[in-house]
N, C-alpha and C positions, 0 to 999 in steps of 0.2 A: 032063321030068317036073316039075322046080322050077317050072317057068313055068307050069305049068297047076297045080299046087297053090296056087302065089301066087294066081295067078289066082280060082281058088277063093274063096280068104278072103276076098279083095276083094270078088266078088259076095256071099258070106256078107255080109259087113260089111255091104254097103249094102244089104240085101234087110234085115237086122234093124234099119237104122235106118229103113226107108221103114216096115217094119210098128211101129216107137216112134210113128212121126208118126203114121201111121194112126189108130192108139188114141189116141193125145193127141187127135187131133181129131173123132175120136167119142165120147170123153168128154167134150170142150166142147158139140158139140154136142147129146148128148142133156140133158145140163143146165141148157142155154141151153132147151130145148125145155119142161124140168119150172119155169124159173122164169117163162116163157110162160105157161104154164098156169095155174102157182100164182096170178099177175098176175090171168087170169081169174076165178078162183076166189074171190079176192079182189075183185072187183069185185063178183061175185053176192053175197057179202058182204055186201060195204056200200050193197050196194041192199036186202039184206034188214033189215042192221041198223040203218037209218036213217042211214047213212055213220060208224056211230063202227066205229073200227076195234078189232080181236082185242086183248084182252090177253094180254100176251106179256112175259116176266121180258127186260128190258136187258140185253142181251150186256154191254158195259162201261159199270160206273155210274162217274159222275165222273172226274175225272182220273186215277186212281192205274193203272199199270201191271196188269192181272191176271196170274196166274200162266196157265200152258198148260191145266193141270188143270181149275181155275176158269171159264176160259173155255170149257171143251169143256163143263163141267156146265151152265154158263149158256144154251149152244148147244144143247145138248140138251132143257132146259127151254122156252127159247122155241121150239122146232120143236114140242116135242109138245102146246102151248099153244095156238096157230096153228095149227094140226093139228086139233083139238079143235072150235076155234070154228068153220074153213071146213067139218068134216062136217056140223055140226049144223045149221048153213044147208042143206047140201045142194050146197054149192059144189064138193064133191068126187065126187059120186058117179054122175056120166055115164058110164053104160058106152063111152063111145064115147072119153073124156077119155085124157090119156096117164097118166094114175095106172092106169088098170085094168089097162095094158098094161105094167107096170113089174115086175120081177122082185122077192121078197120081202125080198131083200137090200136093194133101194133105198124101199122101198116095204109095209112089213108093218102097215098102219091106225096106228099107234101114233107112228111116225119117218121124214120124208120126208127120205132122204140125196142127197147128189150122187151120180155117177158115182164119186169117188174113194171113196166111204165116208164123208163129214162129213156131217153135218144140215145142212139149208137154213136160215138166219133170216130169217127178218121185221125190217127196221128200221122202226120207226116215224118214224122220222125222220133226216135222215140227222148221220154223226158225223164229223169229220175226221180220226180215223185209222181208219174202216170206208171210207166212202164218202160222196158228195157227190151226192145223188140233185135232178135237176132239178127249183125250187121245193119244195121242204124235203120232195117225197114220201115217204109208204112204200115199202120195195123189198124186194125176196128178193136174200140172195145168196149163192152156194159159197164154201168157202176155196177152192176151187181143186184144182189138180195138187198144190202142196206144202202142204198141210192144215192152213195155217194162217192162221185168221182174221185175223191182221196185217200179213201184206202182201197190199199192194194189186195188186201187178203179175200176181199170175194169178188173182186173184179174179173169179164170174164174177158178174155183176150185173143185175138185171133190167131195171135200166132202159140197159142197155146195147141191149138187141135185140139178134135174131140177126144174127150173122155171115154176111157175103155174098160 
């Protein structure tokens, strides 16, 4: 009877880590999928606004360390900035696009968050302690799984592409 309760746990154990991975990896993916999008959205954009891009408040102005607080109002501010400019082009509003299909939690007209719950930013350029987008582009990117805009290692990036 010990052996088949051991037994047990051990399948418990590894059935609740298969379904951790699971969800880790369907929250990259469906936010690899909204910074895809966003990507397009932004191109109809700047085909409409003669390529100048959205104004959008800098996540981190200058060198100085921000606080978490700071950073997350910052975040908040350029999301709903960006947000703003790509409806009013029209760059958002395909019914067929994956915003329509997004739950209000991630997605309620006003704040487009990742999977984890952060807001998405817009960089207009890239910074070296956000990211290093090829030839100095614009990018969207998630804080990630641990929701924080400063490190790099699970942030998801747009000019990253989906995962294969």
């Amino acid at each position: 009877m010990l052996a088949t309760v051991a037994f047990l746990v051990i399948v418990a154990g590894l059935a609740l880590n298969l379904a951790r991975e699971v969800r880790r990896q369907s929250a990259e993916t469906i936010t690899r999928e909204l910074l895809a999008g966003l990507e397009q959205a932004l191109a109809r954009y700047l085909d409409v606004s003669g390529g100048r891009l959205p104004e959008a408040p800098v996540l981190i102005a200058g060198d100085a360390e921000p606080d978490s607080s700071s950073l997350d109002r910052r975040a908040l501010d350029n999301n709903r900035a960006f947000l703003r400019a790509l409806r009013a082009s029209g760059g958002m509003e395909d019914p067929e696009s994956i915003f329509a299909r997004l739950p209000r939690s991630m997605y309620d007209d006003l704040t487009l968050r990742d999977a984890w719950g952060k807001p998405i930013v817009l960089m207009n350029r890239m910074h070296p302690r956000i990211g290093m987008a090829v030839e100095d582009k614009p990018f969207f990117f998630s804080a990630g799984a641990d929701r924080n805009y400063l490190t790099r290692e699970d942030n998801v990036y747009s000019y990253e592409g989906p995962k294969g």
